[in-house]
C-alpha positions as CSV (number, residue, x, y, z in Angstrom):
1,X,2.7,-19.4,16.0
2,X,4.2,-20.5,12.7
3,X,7.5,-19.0,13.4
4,X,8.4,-19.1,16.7
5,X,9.4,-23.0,17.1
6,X,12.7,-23.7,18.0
7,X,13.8,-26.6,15.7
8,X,12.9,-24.7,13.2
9,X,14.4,-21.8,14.2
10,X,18.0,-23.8,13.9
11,X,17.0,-25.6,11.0
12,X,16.8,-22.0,9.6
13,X,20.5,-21.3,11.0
14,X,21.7,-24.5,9.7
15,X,20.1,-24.3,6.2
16,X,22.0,-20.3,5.8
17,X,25.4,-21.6,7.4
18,X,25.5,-24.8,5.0
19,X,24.6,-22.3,1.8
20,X,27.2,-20.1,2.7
21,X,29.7,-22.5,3.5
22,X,28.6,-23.8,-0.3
23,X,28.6,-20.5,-2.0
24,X,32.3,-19.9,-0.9
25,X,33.4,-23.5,-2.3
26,X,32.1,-22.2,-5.2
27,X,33.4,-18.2,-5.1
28,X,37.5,-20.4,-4.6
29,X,36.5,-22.8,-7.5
30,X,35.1,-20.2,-10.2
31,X,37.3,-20.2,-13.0
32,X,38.5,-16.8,-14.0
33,X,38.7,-14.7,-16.9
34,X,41.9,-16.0,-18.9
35,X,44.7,-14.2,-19.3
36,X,44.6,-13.9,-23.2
37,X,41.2,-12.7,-24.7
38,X,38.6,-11.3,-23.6
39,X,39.1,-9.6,-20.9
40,X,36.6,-7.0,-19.9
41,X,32.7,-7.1,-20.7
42,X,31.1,-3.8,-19.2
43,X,27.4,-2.8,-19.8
44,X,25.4,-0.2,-21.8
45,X,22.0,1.3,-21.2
46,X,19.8,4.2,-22.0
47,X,19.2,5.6,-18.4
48,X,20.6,4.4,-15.0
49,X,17.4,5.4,-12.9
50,X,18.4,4.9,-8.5
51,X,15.5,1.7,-7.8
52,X,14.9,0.9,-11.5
53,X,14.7,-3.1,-11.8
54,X,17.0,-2.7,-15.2
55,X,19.3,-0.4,-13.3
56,X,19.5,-2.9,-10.0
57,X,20.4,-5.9,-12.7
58,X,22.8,-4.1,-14.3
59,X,24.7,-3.5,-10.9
60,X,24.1,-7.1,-10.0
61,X,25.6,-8.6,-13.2
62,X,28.5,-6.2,-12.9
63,X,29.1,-8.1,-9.6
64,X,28.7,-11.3,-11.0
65,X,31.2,-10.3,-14.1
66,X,33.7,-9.1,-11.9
67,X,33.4,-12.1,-9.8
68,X,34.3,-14.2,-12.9
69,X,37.5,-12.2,-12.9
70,X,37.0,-9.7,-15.8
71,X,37.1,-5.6,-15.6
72,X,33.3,-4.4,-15.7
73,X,31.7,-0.7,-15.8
74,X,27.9,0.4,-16.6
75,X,27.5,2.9,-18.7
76,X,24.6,4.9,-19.9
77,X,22.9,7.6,-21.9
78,X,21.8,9.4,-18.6
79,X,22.2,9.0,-15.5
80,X,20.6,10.3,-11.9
81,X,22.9,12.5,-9.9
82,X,22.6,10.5,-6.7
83,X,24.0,7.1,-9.2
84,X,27.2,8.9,-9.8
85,X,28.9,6.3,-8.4
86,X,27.3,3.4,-9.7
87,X,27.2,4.3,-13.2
88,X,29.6,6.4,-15.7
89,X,27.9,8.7,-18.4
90,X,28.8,7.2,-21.9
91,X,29.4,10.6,-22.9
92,X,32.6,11.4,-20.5
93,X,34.5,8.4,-21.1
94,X,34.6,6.0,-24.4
95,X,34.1,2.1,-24.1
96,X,37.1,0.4,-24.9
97,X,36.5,-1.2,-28.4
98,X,37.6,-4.8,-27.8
99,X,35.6,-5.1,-24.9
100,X,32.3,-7.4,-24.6
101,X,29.4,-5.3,-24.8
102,X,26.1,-6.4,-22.5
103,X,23.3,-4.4,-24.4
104,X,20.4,-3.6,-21.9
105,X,17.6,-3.0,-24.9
106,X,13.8,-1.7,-23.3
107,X,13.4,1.6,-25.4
108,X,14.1,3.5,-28.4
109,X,17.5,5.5,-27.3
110,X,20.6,6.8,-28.8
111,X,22.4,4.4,-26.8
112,X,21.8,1.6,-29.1
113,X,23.4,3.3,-31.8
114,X,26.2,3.1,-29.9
115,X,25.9,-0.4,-28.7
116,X,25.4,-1.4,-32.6
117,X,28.8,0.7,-33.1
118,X,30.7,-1.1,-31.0
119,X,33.4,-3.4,-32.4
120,X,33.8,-6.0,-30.0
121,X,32.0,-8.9,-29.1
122,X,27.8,-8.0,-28.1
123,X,24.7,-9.6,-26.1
124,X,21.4,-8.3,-26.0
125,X,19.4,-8.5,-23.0
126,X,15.8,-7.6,-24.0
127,X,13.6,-6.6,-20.9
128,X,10.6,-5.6,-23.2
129,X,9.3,-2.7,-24.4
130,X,6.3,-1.9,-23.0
131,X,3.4,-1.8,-26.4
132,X,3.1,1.7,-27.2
133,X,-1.2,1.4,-27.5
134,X,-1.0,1.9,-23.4
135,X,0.7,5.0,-23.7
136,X,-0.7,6.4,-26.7
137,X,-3.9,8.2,-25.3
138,X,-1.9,9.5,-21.8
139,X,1.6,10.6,-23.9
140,X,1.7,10.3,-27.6
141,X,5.5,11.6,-27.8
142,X,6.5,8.6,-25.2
143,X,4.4,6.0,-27.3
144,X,6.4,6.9,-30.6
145,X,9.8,6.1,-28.5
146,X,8.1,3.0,-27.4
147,X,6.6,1.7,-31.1
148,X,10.7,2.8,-32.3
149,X,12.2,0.7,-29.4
150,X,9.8,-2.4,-30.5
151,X,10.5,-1.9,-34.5
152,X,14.0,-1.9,-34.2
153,X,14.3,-5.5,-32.5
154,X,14.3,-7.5,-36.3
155,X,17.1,-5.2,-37.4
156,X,19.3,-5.7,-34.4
157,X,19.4,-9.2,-34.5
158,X,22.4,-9.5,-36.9
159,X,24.4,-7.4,-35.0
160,X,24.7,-9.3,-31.5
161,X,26.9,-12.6,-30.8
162,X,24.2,-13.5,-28.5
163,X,21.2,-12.4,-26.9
164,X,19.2,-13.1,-23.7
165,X,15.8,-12.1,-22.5
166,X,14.9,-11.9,-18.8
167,X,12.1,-14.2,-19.2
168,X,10.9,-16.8,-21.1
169,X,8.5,-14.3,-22.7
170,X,11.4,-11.7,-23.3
171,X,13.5,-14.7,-25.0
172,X,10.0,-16.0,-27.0
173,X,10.3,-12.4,-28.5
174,X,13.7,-12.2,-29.5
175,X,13.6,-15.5,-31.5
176,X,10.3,-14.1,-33.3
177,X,12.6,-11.0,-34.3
178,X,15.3,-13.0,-35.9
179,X,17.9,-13.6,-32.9
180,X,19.5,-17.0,-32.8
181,X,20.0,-19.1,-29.7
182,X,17.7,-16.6,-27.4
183,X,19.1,-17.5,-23.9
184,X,17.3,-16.5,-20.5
185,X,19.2,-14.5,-18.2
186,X,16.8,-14.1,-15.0
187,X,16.8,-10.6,-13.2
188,X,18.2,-11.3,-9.7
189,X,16.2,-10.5,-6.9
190,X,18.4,-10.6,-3.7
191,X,16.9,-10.9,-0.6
192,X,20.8,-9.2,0.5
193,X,18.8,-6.1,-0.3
194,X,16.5,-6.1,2.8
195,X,19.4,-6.6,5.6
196,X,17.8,-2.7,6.5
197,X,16.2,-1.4,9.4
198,X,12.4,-0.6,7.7
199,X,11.1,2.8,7.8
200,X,9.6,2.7,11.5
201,X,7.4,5.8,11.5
202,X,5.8,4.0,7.9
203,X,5.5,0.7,9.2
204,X,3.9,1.6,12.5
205,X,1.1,3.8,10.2
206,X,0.6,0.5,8.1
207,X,0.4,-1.8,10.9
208,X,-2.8,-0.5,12.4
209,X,-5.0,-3.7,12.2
210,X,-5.9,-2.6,8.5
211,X,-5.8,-5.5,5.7
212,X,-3.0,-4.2,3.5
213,X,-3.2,-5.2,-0.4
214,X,0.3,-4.2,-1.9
215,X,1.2,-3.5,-5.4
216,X,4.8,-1.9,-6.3
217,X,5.8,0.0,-9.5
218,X,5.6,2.5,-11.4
219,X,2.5,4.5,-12.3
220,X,2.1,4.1,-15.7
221,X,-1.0,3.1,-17.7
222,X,0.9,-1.2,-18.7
223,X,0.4,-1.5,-15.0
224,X,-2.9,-0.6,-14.9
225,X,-3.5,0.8,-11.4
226,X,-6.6,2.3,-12.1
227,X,-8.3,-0.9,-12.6
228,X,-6.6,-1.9,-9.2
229,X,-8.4,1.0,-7.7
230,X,-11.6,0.0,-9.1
231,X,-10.5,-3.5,-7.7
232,X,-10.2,-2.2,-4.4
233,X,-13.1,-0.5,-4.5
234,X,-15.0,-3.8,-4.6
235,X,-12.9,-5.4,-2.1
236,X,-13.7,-2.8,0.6
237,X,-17.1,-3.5,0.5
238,X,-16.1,-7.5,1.7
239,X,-13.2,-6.0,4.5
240,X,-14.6,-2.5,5.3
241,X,-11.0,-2.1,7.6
242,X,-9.0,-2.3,4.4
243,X,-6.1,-0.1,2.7
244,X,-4.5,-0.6,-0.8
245,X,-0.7,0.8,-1.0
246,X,0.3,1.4,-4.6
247,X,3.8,1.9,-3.7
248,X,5.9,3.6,-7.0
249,X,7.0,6.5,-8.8
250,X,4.5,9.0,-10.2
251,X,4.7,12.5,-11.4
252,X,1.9,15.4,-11.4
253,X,2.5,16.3,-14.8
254,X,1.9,13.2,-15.9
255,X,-2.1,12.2,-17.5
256,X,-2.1,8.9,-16.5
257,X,-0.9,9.4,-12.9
258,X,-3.6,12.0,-12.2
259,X,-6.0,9.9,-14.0
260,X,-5.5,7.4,-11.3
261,X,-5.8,9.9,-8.9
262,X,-9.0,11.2,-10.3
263,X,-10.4,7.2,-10.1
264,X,-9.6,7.5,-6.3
265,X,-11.3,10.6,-5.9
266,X,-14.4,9.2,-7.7
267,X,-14.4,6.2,-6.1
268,X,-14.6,8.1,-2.6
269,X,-11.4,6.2,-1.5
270,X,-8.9,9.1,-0.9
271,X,-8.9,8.2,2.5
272,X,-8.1,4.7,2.1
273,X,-5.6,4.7,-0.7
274,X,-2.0,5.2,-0.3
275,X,-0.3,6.7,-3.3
276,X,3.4,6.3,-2.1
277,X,5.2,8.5,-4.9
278,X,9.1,7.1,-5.5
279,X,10.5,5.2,-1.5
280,X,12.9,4.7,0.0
281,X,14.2,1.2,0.3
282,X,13.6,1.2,4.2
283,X,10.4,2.6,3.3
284,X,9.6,0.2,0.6
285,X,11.0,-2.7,3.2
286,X,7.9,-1.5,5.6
287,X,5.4,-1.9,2.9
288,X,6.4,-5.3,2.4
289,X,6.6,-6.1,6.3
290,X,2.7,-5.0,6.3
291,X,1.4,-6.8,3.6
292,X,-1.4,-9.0,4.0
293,X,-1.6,-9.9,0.0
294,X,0.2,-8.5,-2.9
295,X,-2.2,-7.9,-5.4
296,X,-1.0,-6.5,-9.4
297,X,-4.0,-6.1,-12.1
298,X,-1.1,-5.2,-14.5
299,X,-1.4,-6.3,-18.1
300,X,2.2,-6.4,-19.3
301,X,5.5,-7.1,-17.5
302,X,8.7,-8.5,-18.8
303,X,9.4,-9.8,-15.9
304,X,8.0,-8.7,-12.7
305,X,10.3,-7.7,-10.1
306,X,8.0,-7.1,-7.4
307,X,6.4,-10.5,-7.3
308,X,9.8,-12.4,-6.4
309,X,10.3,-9.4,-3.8
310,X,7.0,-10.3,-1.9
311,X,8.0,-14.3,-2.2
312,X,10.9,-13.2,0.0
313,X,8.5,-11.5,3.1
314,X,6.4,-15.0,2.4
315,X,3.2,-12.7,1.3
316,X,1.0,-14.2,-1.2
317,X,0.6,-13.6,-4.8
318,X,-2.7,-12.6,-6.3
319,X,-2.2,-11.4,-10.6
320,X,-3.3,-11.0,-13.4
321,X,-2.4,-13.7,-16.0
322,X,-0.3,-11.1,-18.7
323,X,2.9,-10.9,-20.4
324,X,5.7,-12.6,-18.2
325,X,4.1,-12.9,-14.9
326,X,2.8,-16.5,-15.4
327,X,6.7,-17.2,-16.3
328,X,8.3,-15.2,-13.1
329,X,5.5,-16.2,-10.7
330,X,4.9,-20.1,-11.7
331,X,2.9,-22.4,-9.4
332,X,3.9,-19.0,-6.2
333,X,1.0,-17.3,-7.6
334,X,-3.1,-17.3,-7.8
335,X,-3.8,-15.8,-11.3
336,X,-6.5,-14.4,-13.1
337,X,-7.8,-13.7,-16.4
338,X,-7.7,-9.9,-17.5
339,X,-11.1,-9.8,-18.6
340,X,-12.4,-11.2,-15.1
341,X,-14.9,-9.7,-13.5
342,X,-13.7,-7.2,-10.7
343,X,-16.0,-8.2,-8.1
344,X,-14.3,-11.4,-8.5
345,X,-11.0,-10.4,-8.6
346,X,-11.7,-8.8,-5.3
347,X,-13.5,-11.8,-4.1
348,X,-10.6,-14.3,-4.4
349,X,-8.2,-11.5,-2.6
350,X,-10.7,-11.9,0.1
351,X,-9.9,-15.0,0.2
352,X,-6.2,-15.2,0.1
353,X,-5.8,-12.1,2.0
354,X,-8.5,-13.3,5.5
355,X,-10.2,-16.4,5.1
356,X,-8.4,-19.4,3.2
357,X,-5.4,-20.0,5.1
358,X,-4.7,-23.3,3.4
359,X,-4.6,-21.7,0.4
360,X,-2.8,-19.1,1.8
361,X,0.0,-21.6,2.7
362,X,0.3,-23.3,-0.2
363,X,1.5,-20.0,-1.9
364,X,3.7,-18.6,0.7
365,X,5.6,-22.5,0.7
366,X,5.7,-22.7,-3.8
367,X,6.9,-18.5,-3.0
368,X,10.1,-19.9,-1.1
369,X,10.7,-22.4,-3.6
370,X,10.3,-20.1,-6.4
371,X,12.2,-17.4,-4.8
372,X,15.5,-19.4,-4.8
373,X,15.1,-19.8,-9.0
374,X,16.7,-15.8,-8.7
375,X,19.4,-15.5,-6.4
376,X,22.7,-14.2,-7.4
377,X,23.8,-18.2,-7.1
378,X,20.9,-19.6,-9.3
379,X,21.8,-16.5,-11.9
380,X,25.8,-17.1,-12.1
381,X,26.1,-19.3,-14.4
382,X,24.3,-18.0,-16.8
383,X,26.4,-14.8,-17.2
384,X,28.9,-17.0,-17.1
385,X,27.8,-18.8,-19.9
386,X,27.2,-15.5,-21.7
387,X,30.2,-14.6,-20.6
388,X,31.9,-17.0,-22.5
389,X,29.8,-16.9,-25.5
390,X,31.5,-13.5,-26.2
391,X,34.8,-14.3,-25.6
392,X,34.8,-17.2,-27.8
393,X,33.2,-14.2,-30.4
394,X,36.0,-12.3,-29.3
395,X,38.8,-15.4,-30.7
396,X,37.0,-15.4,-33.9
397,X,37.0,-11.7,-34.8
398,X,40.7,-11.6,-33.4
399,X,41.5,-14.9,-35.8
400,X,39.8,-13.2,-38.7
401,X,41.8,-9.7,-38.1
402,X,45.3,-12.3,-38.3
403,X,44.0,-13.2,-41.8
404,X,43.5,-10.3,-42.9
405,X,46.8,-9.1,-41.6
């Protein structure tokens, strides 16, 4: 009934047409790299992981780099077999020394030695480190890595021309730890992504008259989907027809993913859980399709991938109020205090999910607003900008090498 209006049906078509015909004024306008200086800027990170929202930016920046006219690579510490063609291993092939280097810091790894090695010009993109007191009762070993990746912030900050976080929490951070001129460089969330067929035999299982409540990510204790469980458990007791879809990678071995499994169990909600393991995108695309609410009890993020992602299947945001998600979601998003009480929690996604359709609304329409703040488009020019910070960088340490000489 809300879709299927004709007018607006071509104002759609005209709206996509005119924004093409806009971005490819802009793709035969965009200057290029010039022909002296800098003239390649490729990208370093610990692990290139197939779906990881680190991994998916760096491919998207390389993109927009080459776009802007200069040779771009990722490279990284380790990489997946099936990204062999994404990414090259550091390892096989050196990074040409008068290159910009685009740091992508979230961990303790051997890869920033290398990035801090590296004689041309350098930016820093900081997408968090998660705070090592979540993972310190499920995997002490993974903590340390964490508490080393998070130390090490104040003593890189001399050694980067630039820097940029991917929100305005992530930037807030890097200027507390000494770097100058923090920039925000957004992580771009294409809706280019879902021009898929969805995973039929999936979609058709979630689209059984159930109210779906969506979260997507990781298992891992920051994200807090045991609480989310516990949520849920409240929530059925308000929509008895109910499922909750915690759609993201998590391993057998690992304490805090059978945790959450044993909170299911416990709970008596085996039956009406869906513990996804790592998807598919077509199978991801279906969870999305089904959604009646995205709901995330998560109590840090550095950015928040996931919430743009159900902004662009207009599905409504319910969150808790933690680390960047009040930055990535702004007005698109009903948030909530950690310390809330879960029976509310699960009260107010009642409400958002079945019986406030107003409300409802009002999200989906600030969600495609929002949205827009993350296209490859709205993201441009500030890699261009960064762009260009380094190959001014690159002119000085070239100038100061003539001296010398």
């Amino acid at each position: 009934a809300e879709h299927a209006d004709w007018d607006k049906v071509i104002g759609c078509y005209e709206q996509v047409l005119n924004s093409l015909d806009e971005e490819a004024a802009s793709k035969s306008s965009q200057p290029r790299a010039p022909r002296a200086g800098l003239r390649a800027v490729h990208q370093l990170l610990p692990d290139f992981v197939y779906g990881d929202a680190i991994s998916n930016q760096a491919v998207a920046v390389r993109e927009l780099l080459r776009g802007l006219g200069f040779t771009s690579e990722i490279f990284a510490k380790r990489r997946e077999a099936c990204a062999a063609d994404s990414a090259r291993l550091v390892d096989e092939g050196a990074i040409d020394p008068e290159a910009g280097l685009v740091y992508h810091h979230s961990i303790g790894s051997e890869a920033t030695a290398l990035a801090l090695a590296h004689r041309g010009p350098k930016c820093l993109v900081y997408h968090n480190v998660t705070p090592h007191e979540f993972y310190a009762p499920h995997r002490p070993g993974f903590a340390w890595l964490l508490e080393a990746g998070r130390a090490s912030l104040p003593r890189l900050a001399r050694h980067f021309t630039c820097s940029a976080g991917d929100s305005p929490f992530n930037a807030a951070e890097l200027s507390a730890c000494g770097f100058r001129d923090a920039r925000v460089l957004p992580i771009i969330v294409s809706p280019d992504k879902w021009n898929i067929e969805a995973d039929r035999p999936l979609l058709d299982r979630l689209q059984d008259g159930a109210t779906n409540l969506l979260f997507v990510g990781r298992v891992a204790p920051n994200k807090r989907q045991d609480k989310l469980v516990r949520v849920f458990a409240e929530y059925v007791e308000l929509d008895p027809d109910s499922r909750l879809v915690i759609a993201g990678d998590g391993q057998e071995f690992d304490p805090y993913f059978r945790h959450v499994r044993g909170e299911i169990e416990r709970l008596g909600l085996v039956h009406r859980v869906l513990v996804t393991g790592r998807l598919t995108d077509a199978a991801l695309l279906a969870c999305y399709r089904a959604a009646h609410l995205y709901l995330s009890a998560s109590e840090h993020e550095g950015f928040g991938v996931p919430l743009v992602e159900a902004m662009w299947f207009d599905v409504p945001v319910l969150a808790a109020r933690a680390g960047a998600v009040p930055d990535t979601a702004g007005a698109a998003a009903l948030l909530f205090d950690t310390e809330t009480d879960l029976r509310e929690v699960a009260r107010l996604a009642k409400l958002l999910a079945r019986d406030d359709r107003e409300m409802r609304r009002g999200l989906v329409e600030a969600g495609r607003a929002r949205r827009e703040s993350f296209t490859p488009r709205a993201v441009r020019p500030i890699v261009e900008s960064l762009a260009r910070r380094m190959a001014t960088a690159a002119r000085g340490h070239a100038d100061r090498r003539a001296e010398v000489a």
